[in-house]
C-alpha positions as CSV (number, residue, x, y, z in Angstrom):
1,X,68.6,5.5,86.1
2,X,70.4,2.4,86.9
3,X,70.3,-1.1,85.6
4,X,71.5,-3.9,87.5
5,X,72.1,-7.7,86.0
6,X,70.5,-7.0,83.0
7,X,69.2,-9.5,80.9
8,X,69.1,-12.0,84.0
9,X,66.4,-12.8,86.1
10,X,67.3,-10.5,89.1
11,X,67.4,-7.3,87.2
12,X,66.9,-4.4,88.7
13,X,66.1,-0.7,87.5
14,X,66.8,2.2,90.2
15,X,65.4,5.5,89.4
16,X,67.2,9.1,91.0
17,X,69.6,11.2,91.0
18,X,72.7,10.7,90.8
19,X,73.4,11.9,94.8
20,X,70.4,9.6,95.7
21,X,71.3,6.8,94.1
22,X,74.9,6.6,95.1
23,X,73.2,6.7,99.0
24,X,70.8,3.8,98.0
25,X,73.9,1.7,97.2
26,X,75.6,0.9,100.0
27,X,76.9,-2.1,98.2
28,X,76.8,-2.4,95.2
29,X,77.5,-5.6,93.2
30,X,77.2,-7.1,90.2
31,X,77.0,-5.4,86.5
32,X,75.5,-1.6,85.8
33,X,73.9,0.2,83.3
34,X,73.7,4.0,83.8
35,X,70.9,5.8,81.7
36,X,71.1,9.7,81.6
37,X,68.6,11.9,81.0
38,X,67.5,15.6,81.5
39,X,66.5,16.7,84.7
40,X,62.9,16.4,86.1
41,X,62.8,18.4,88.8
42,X,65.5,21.5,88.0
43,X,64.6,22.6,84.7
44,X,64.6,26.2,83.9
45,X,61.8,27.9,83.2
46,X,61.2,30.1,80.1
47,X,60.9,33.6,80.5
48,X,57.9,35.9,79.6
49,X,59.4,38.7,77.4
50,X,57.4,41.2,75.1
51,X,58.4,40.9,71.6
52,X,60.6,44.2,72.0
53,X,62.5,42.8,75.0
54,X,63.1,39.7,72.3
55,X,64.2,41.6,69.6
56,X,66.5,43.7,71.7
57,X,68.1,40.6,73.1
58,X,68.5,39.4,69.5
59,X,69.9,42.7,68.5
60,X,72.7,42.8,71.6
61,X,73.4,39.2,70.4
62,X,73.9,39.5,66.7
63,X,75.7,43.1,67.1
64,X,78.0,42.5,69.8
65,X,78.9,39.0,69.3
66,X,79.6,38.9,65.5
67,X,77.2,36.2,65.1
68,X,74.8,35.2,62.2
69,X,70.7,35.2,62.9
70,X,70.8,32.3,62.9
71,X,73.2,31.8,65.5
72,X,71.6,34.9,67.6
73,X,68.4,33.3,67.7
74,X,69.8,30.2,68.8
75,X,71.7,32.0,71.8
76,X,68.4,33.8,73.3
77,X,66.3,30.6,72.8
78,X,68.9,29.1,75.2
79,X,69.5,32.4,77.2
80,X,65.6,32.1,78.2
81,X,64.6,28.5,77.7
82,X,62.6,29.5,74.8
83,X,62.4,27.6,71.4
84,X,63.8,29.1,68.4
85,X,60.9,29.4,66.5
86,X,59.1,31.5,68.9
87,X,62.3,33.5,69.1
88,X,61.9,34.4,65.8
89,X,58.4,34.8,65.4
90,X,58.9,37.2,68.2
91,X,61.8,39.0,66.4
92,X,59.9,39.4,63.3
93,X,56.8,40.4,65.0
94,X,59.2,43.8,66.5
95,X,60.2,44.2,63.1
96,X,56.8,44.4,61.6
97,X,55.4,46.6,64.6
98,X,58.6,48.8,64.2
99,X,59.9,48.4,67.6
């Protein structure tokens, strides 16, 4: 997002990308304001994995990278777009089933 002239009475807010918005202004004048946010349209989508496929992930992850669980959660969260809590949940519920 774009704001121009702020605090005056033109302002003007401009919504996009960043490809879309640079076409917009062909001349651009005056004071900005660039806002950055997360994408809308190009997120990732999280993955469907059984709790083994989880666990095994979190097992690769803690083994062959040295890390701590903590850290091996964190890295398949991001790996599939999940959140960490559900990562462990699904990790612990492998561990109880004896996967």
């Amino acid at each position: 997002m774009l704001g121009r002239e702020l605090t005056k009475v033109h302002q003007e807010f401009l919504h996009g990308t960043a490809t879309d918005l640079a076409q917009r202004l062909t001349n651009p004048r005056g004071e900005f304001t660039v806002v950055i946010g997360p994408s809308n349209g190009d997120e990732q989508q999280a993955v469907d994995l059984t709790d083994g496929q989880v666990a095994a992930e979190f097992e690769q992850a803690a083994h062959t990278q040295g890390v701590s669980r903590r850290e091996a959660v964190g890295a398949v969260a991001r790996k599939f777009n999940k959140n960490k809590r559900e990562v462990y949940a699904a990790v612990e519920r492998a561990k109880k089933s004896g996967l």
